[in-house]
N, C-alpha and C positions, 0 to 999 in steps of 0.2 A: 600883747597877750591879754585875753580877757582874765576877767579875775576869778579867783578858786576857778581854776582850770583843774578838768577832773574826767583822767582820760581812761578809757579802758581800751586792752590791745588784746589782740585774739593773735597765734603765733609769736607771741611779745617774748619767748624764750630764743627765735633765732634771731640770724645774723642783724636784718632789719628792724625788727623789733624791740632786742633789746639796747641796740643804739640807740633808737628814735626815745624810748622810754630814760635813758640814762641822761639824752637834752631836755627831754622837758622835763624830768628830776632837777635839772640844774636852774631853771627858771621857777622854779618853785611850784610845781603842777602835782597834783596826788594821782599816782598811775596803779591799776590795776593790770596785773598779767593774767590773765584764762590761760589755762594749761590741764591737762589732764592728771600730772603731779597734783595740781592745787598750789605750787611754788613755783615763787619767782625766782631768776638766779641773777637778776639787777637788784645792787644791794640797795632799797630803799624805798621799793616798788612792792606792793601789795599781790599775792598768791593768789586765785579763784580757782575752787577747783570748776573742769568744766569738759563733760565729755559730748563733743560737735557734733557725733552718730546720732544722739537723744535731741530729740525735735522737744522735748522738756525741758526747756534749762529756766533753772532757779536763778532770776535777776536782782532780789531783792538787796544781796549784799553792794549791788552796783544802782539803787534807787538813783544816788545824786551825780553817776555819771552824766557829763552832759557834749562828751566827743566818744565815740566809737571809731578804732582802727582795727582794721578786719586784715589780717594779714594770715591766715591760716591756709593752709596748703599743701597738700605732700609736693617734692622737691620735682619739678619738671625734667629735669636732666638726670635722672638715676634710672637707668637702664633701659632697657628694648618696652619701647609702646608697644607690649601683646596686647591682647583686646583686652585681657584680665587688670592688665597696669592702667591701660586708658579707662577702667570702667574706676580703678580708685584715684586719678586722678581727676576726674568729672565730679564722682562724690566728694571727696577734698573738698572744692572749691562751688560747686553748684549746690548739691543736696545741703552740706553745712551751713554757707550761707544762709538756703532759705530756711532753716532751719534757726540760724541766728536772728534773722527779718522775723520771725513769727514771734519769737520771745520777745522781740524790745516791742515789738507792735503792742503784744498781750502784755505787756506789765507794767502796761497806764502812765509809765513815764518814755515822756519825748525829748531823748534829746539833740542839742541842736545839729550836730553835722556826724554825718558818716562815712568815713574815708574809705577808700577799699583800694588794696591791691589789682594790678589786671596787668596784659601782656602787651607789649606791643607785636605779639605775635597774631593779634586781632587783626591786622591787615593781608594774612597770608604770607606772600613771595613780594616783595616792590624793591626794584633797582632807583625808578624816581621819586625825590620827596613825598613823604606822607605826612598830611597832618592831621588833626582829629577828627576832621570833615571827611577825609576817605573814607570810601568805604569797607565793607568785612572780606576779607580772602576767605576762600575757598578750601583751606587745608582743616584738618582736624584740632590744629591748635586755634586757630579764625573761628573755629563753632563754641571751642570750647571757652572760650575770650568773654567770647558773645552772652554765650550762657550763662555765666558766672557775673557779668555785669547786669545782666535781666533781673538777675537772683534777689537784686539790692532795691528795685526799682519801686515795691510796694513803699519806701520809706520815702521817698521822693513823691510818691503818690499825695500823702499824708500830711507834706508840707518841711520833712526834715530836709536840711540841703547834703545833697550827699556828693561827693566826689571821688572818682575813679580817674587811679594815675595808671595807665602801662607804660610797662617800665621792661627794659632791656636788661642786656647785663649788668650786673653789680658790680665791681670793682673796689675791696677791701685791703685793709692791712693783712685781715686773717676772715678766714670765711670768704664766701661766695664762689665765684669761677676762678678767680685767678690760681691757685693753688693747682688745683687741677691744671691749667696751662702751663703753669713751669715746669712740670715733672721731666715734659718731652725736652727740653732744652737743657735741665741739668742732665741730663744725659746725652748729652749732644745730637740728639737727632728731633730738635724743632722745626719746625717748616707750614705751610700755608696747609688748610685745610681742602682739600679740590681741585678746583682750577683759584681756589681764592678771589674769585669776582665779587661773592655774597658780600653784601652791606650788612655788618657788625652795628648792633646801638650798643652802648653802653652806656654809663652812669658812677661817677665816684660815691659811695653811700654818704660821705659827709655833705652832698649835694644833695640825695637824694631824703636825708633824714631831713634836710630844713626845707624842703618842699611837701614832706608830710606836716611840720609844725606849721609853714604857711598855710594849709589846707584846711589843719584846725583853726586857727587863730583870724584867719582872712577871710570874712564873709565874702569878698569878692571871687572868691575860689567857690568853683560850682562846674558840673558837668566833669567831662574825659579832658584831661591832659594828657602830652607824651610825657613822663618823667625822664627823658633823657636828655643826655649832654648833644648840643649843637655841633657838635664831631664827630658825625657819622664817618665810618671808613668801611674802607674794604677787607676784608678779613685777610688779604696779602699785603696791604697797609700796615693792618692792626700789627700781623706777625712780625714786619719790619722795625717797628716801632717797638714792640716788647725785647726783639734780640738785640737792638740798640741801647735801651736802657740795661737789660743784663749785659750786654757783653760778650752773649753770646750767639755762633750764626743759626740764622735759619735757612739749612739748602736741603730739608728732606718733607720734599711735601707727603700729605697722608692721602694718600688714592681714593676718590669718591667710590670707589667700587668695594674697596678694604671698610670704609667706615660704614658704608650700607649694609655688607654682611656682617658685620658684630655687633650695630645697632640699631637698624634697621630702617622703619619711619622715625624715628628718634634723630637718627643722622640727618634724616632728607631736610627736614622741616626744622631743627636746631642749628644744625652744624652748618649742612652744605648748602641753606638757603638764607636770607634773612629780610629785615625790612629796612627802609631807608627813613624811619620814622625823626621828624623833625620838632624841638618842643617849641611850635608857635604861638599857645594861647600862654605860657610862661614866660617866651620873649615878650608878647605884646604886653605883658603884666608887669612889664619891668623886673623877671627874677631877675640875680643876678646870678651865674656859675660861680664857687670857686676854682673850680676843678676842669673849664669850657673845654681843653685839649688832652688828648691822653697823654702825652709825654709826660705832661707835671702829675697828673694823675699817678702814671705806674712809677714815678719816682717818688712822688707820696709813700704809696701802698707797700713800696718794696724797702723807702728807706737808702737810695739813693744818693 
């Protein structure tokens, strides 16, 4: 870890953020959380207030930050993509951003690295391995991937190193997707989503938070990673494997046609599609997983 580590987190109040800020509290790092409160809820961690819509934002209280994590975003899986949701999902993460790139630009201090969140939904639909080299799909979440990584790109320009992780599912104790997955199965009707062919990425967050602190801390981190775990499955895998670890069966698939009409594009491009995203520039860097397989994962997270 470099010394006086001095991080500031944008979304530093959710699920990813405030774990990643509670590790490097534990290394001895001074963290700043931006929030529209102006408060942190990590107990140890510094409050800014900071409203993302205002292309003005006051840097001064963050002069001696010198790592930026951008993790700000409305939540992508809450509800039907009408044009209206994908129009504040775009702003979330496009308009904010460039709007966060113009402040640190204009406020005469550079600092060294810029992490940023992004999806591995940037490669559209892919059955066969993807790594960073592939190219963008063609769906609405692949433009919006796209966009939201461009957003960052003036600081790269400039000479700061910045890195962008897409990241799949998260996989937590409490928060992220998993909750929402169990509901169906404590009620006894779990089951595969579709025909369950789609390739599922996931990510345990305690993996995923020491690949944001590598990103800070390891000059050799630069450009797109996939932040996922090297266990890709199939989402009639996936379900196999989570009613194994609960206990309980899964024989009630959800009809592609039932999830299309209640969610719409939201279903087609979350649920009933996915990418086969591989993390090769992490392998090649020697990370190591704790978490490589879901089994040990969901019996992590559930407590098992």
């Amino acid at each position: 870890m470099m010394s006086t580590l001095k991080v500031a987190i944008t979304g530093g109040n959710g699920l990813i953020g405030s774990a990643l800020a509670r590790h490097l509290l534990d290394q001895n790092a001074h963290v700043w959380i931006l929030s529209r409160s102006g408060k942190s809820r990590v107990s140890g961690a510094e409050g800014v207030f900071w409203d993302p819509s205002n292309a003005s934002i006051d840097l001064k209280p963050l002069s001696e930050v010198n790592a930026w994590v951008h993790l700000a975003g409305e939540n992508i899986g809450d509800g039907r993509w009408t044009e209206a949701r994908k129009r504040e999902l775009r702003q979330s993460r496009v308009n904010v951003t460039e709007n966060l790139v113009h402040a640190i630009l204009s406020s005469g201090h550079r600092p060294s690295c810029f992490v940023s969140a992004s999806g591995t939904g940037f490669y559209g639909t892919t059955q066969s391995p993807t790594d960073e080299n592939s190219p963008k799909g063609d769906t609405f979440l692949a433009g919006l991937c796209e966009a939201w990584e461009d957003a960052s790109k003036p600081l790269e320009d400039v000479g700061i190193r910045r890195v962008i992780l897409r990241t799949g599912m998260v996989l937590a104790p409490e928060g992220g997707a998993l909750p929402k997955m169990l509901t169906p199965f404590k009620l006894g009707v779990g089951g595969r989503l579709g025909s369950g062919d789609q390739v599922w990425n996931w990510i345990h967050l305690a993996d995923l938070v020491r690949i944001y602190s590598h990103s800070i801390c390891d000059e050799r981190f630069t450009g797109v990673y996939n932040a996922v775990s090297p266990d890709s499955l199939t989402n009639e895998e996936f379900t196999r494997i989570l009613s194994g670890v609960l206990g309980k069966p899964a024989i009630l698939p959800a009809p592609a046609f039932a999830l299309k009409l209640s969610l719409g594009l939201m279903a087609e491009e979350l649920l009933l599609t996915g990418q086969n995203a591989i993390p090769k520039r992490l392998l090649d860097q020697g990370f190591h997983f704790d978490f490589p397989k879901l089994k040990s994962a969901l019996v992590d997270c559930l407590g098992r």
